[in-house]
N, C-alpha and C positions, 0 to 999 in steps of 0.2 A: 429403861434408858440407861443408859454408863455412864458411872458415876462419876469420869474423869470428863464429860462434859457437861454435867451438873454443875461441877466441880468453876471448870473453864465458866460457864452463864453467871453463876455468883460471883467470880471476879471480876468478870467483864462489870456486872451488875455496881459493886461495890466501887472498880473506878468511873463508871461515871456519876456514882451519888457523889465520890468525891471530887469530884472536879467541877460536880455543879456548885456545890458549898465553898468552892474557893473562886469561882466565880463571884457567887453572890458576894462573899466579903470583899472580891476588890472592887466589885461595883460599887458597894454600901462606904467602902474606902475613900473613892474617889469621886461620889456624890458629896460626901462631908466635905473633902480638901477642896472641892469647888467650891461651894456654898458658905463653908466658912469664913472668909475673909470678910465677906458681905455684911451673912448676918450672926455671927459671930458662935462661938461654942456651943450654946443653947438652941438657939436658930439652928444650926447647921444638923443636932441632933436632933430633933423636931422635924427637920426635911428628909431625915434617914430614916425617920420612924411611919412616917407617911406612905412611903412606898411598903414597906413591909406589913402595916396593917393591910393597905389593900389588898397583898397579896395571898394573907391570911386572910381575909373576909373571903375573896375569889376560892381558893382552896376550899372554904367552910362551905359555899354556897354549892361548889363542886362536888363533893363529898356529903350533902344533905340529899342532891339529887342523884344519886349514884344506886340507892336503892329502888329507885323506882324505876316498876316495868317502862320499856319501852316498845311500841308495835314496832315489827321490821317490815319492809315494804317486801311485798311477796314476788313481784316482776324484777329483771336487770333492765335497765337501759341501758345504749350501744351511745346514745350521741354523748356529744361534748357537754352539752347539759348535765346528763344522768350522771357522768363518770366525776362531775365537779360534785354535784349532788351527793352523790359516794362517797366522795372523799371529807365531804363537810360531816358526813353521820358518822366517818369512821373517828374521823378527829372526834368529834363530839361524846360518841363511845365512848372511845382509849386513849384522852390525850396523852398518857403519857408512853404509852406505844407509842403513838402519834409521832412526838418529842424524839423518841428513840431511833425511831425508824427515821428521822430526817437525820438524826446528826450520822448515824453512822451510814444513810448512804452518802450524806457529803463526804464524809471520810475518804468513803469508797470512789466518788467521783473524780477528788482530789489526787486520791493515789491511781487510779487505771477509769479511766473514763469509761471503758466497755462497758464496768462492772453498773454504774449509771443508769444506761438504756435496757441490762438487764432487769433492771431495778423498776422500770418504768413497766417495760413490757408484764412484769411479772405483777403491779398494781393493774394494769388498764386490762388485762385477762382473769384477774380471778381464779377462784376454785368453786368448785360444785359444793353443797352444804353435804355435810354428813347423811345417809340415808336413817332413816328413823324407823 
């Protein structure tokens, strides 16, 4: 592979860890400045720290099941059924493919809609598995 688009994926990579981490702090921000006036300094960081254990419990539970096999269904389906069905194992797979693959083709939708439907066409078709 060339090493200048190595290069390119670890940056891409490295700005969205950083932008999800500035995310979370302004969310974690402005969960406090809400809840604060209510139930005051202690309160408010007590209601910040709620969300973030769950997040970390979710993560743990994530990451305990992550080692374990799972079967893959050996048939495709063609309906609307099978292709939702699809898309729940793949999320469930690689959420954070998953994650990835949404924000950057909203990106892409945002800036040229074509890019979009190629996006969609190229989920609802698939590729053949590797031969073995």
């Amino acid at each position: 592979m060339n090493p200048r688009r190595i290069l390119i994926a670890l940056a891409a990579a490295a700005a969205f860890a950083a932008s999800a981490a500035v995310c979370v702090v302004a969310l974690a921000f402005a969960l406090y400045a809400g809840v604060e006036p209510y139930l005051g300094r202690a309160g408010a960081s007590g209601v910040v720290a709620g969300p973030a254990a769950l997040f970390i419990f979710f993560l743990a539970l994530l990451l305990s099941n992550a080692g374990k096999a799972k079967p893959k269904p050996k048939a495709k389906a063609t309906t609307a059924e099978g292709l939702i069905e699809r898309a729940m194992e793949f999320i469930r797979d690689k959420p954070v493919v998953a994650i990835a693959a949404a924000i950057g083709v909203g990106i892409l939708a945002v800036r040229n809609p074509q890019y979009f439907g190629a996006a969609i066409r190229a989920f609802v078709e698939g590729r053949n598995p590797p031969p073995r």
